[in-house]
MARSEZA-498519 format. One record per residue: residue in three letters; x, y, z of N, C-alpha, C, O, CB in turn. Coordinates in pm, whole numbers, plus 50000, padded with zeros to 5 digits. Glycine has a CB too. Example, Ala and Ser with C-alpha at 12.3 -4.5 7.8 and 13.67 -1.06 7.14 Angstrom:
2
ala513194943150780512304955050780513204967050780514244966850846511314955350905
ser512854977550708513674989450714512905000350787513415011450804514084994050572
REM end
This chain:
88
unk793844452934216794794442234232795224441034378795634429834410796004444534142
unk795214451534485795804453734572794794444634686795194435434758796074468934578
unk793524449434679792274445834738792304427934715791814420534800790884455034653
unk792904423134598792744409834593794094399234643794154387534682792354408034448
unk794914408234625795994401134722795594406634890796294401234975797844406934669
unk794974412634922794754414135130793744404235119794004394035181793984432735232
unk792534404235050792114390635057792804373835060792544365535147791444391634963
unk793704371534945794134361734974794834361835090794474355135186794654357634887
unk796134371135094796784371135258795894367435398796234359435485797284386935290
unk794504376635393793684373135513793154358335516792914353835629792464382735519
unk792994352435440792584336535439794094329735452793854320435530791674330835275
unk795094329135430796024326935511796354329135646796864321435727796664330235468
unk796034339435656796204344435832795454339135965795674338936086795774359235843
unk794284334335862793274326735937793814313636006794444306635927792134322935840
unk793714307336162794064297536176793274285736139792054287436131794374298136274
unk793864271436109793374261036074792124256536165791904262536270794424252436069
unk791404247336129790654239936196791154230336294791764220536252790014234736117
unk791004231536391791324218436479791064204236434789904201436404790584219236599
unk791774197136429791534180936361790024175736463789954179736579793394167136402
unk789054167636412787884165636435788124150136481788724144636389786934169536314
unk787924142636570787934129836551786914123836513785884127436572788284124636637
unk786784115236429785464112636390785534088736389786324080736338785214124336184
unk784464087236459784844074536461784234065136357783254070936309784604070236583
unk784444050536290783734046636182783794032536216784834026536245784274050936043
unk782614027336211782914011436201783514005736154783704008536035782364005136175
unk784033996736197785093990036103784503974036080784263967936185786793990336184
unk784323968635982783953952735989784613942136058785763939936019783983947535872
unk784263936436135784843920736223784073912036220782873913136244785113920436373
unk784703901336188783963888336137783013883336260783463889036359785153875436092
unk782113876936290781703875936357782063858536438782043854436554780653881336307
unk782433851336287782823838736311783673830336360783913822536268782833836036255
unk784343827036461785243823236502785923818136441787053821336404785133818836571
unk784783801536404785303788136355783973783036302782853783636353786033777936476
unk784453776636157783243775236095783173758636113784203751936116783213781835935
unk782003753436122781943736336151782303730835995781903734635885780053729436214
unk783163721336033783563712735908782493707235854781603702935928784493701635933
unk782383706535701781303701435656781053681735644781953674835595781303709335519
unk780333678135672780563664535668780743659835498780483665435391779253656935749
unk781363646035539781533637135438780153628435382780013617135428782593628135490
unk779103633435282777943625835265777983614135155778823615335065776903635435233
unk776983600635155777463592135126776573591535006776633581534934777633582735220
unk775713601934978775623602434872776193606634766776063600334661775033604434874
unk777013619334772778263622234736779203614034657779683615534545778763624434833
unk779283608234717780113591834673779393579334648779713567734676781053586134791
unk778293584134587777733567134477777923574034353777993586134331775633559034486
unk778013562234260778313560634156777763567334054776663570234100778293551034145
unk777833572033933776643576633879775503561833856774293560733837777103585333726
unk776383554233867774893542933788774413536633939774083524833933775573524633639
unk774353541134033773313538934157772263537334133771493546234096773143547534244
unk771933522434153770053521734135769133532834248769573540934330769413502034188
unk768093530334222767293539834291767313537834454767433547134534765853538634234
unk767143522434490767453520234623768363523434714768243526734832767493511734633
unk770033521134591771313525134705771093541834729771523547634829773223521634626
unk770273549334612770333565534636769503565934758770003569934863769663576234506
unk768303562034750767313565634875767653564035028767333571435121766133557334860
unk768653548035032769293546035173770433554435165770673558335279769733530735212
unk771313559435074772713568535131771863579035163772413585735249774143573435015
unk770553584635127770053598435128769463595035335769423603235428768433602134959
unk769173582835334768753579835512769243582935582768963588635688768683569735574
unk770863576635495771493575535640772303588335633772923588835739772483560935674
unk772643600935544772763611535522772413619835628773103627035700772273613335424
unk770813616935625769573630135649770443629935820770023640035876767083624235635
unk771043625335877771153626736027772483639636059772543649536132771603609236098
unk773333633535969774363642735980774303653735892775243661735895775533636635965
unk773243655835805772633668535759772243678235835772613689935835771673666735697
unk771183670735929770893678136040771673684236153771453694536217770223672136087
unk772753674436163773783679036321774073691236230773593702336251775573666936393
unk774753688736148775713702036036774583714536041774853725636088776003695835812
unk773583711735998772813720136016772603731836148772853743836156771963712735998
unk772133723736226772433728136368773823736436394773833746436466772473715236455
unk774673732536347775403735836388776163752536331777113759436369775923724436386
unk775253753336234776043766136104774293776236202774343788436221775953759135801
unk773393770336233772783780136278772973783636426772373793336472771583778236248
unk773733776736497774583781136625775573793436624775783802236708775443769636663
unk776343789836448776993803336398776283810836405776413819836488777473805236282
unk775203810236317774793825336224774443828736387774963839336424773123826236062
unk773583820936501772803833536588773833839636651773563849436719771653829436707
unk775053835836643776373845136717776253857636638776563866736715778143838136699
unk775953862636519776583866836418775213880936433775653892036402776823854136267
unk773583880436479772783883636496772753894136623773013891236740772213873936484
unk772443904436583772633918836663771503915136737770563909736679772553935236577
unk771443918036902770813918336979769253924736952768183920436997771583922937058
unk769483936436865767903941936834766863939036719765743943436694767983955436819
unk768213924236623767653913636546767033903636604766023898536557768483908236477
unk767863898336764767193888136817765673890536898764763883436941768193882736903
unk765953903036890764073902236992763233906636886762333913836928763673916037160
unk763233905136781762573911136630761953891836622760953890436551764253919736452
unk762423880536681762743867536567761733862436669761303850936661764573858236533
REM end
């Protein structure tokens, strides 16, 4: 019994570990500001749109599809780690 209490006492006696700093990523958005999505005019026809008014709202659409477009992949390449961009 005696032998097992100087054991526990000696692991008490022992000093602590020095605190370790240890560092961790932390997540940050990468995005500033996200581009507003446009207003499309197909969106807003009717359900009973003949085939013609769909095909011209889809025309005159396709332009500001594209800017928007452009513009969310201006985001993402902000968002792309330097040793992603020489991989592309």
């Amino acid at each position: 019994m005696k032998w097992m209490l100087v054991l526990l006492l000696a692991g008490c006696g022992s000093a602590p570990l020095a605190p370790q700093r240890v560092e961790v990523p932390v997540f940050t958005p990468c995005v500033k500001a996200v581009p507003k999505r446009p207003v499309y005019e197909f969106d807003q026809l009717a359900p009973v749109a003949t085939d013609g008014e769909i095909v011209l709202a889809l025309a005159r659409d396709w332009l500001q599809g594209r800017k928007y477009e452009g513009e969310l992949e201006v985001v993402i390449a902000g968002c792309i780690l330097p040793d992603e961009k020489a991989e592309r």
